[in-house]
C-alpha positions as CSV (number, residue, x, y, z in Angstrom):
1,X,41.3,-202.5,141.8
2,X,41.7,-200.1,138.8
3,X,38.8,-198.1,139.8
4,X,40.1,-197.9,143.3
5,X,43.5,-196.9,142.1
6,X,42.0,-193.7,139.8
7,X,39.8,-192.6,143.1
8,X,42.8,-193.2,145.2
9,X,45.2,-190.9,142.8
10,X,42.6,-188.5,141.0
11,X,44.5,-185.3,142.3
12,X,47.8,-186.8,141.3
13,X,46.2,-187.3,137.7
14,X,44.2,-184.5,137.4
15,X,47.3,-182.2,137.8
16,X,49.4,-184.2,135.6
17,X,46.9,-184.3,133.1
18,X,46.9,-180.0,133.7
19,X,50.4,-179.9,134.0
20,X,50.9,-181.8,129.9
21,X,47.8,-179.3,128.9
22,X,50.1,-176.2,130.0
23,X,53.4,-177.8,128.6
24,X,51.7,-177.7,125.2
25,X,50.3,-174.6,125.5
26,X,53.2,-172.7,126.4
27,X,55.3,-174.7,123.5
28,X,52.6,-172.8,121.3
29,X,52.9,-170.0,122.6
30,X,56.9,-170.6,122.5
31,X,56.7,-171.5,118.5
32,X,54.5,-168.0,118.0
33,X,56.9,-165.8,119.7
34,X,59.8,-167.4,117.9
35,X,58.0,-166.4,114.7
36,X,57.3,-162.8,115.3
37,X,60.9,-162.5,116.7
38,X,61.9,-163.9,113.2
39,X,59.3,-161.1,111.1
40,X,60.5,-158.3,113.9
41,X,64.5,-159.2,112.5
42,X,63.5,-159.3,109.2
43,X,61.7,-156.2,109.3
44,X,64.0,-154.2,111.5
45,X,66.7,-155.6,108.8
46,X,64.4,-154.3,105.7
47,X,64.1,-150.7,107.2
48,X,68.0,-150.4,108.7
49,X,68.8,-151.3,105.0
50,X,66.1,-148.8,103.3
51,X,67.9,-146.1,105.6
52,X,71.5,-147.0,104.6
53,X,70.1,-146.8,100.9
54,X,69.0,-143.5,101.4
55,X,72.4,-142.3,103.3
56,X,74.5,-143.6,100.1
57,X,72.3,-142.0,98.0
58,X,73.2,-138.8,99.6
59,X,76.5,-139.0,100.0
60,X,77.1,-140.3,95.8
61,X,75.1,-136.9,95.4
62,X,77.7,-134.9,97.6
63,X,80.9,-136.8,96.1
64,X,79.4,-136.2,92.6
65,X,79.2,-132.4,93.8
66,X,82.7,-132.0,95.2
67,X,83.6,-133.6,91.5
68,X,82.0,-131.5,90.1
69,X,83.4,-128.4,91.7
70,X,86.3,-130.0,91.7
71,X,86.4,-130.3,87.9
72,X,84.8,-126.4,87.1
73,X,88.6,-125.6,89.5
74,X,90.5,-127.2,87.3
75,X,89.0,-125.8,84.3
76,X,89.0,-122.6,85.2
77,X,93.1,-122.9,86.5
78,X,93.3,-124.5,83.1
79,X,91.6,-121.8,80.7
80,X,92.7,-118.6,82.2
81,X,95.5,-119.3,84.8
82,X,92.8,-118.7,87.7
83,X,91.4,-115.2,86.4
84,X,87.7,-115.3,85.3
């Protein structure tokens, strides 16, 4: 009787049998791509914060500028009423 029963359903239990093979395949492949997602994030968030670095960098260089110039003005206004 059992060997009847396994020739009577082989299709059945064949594809069942493909059908768990391709379930854990494609929760593999599921894990991977939730993994590079994570590295793509990370990275994206290392270079989007190397770029803001750089754009505060340059803007502390301007405002250090405008204080600058802003601070030769007043000295000038201060040591000779305006005239050079």
């Amino acid at each position: 009787m059992g060997m009847e029963i396994v020739t009577e359903y082989w299709h059945q239990i064949l594809v069942l049998v493909g059908a768990i093979v391709v379930a854990v395949r494609l929760e593999a492949e599921v894990k991977s791509l939730r993994k590079d997602i994570e590295d793509i994030k990370k990275r994206d968030t290392y270079v989007e914060t190397v770029r803001l670095r750089a754009e505060v960098d340059v803007l502390n260089k301007q405002i250090s500028g405008l204080w600058d110039f802003a601070n030769s003005l007043r000295d000038r206004f201060k040591n000779g009423n305006g005239h050079s």
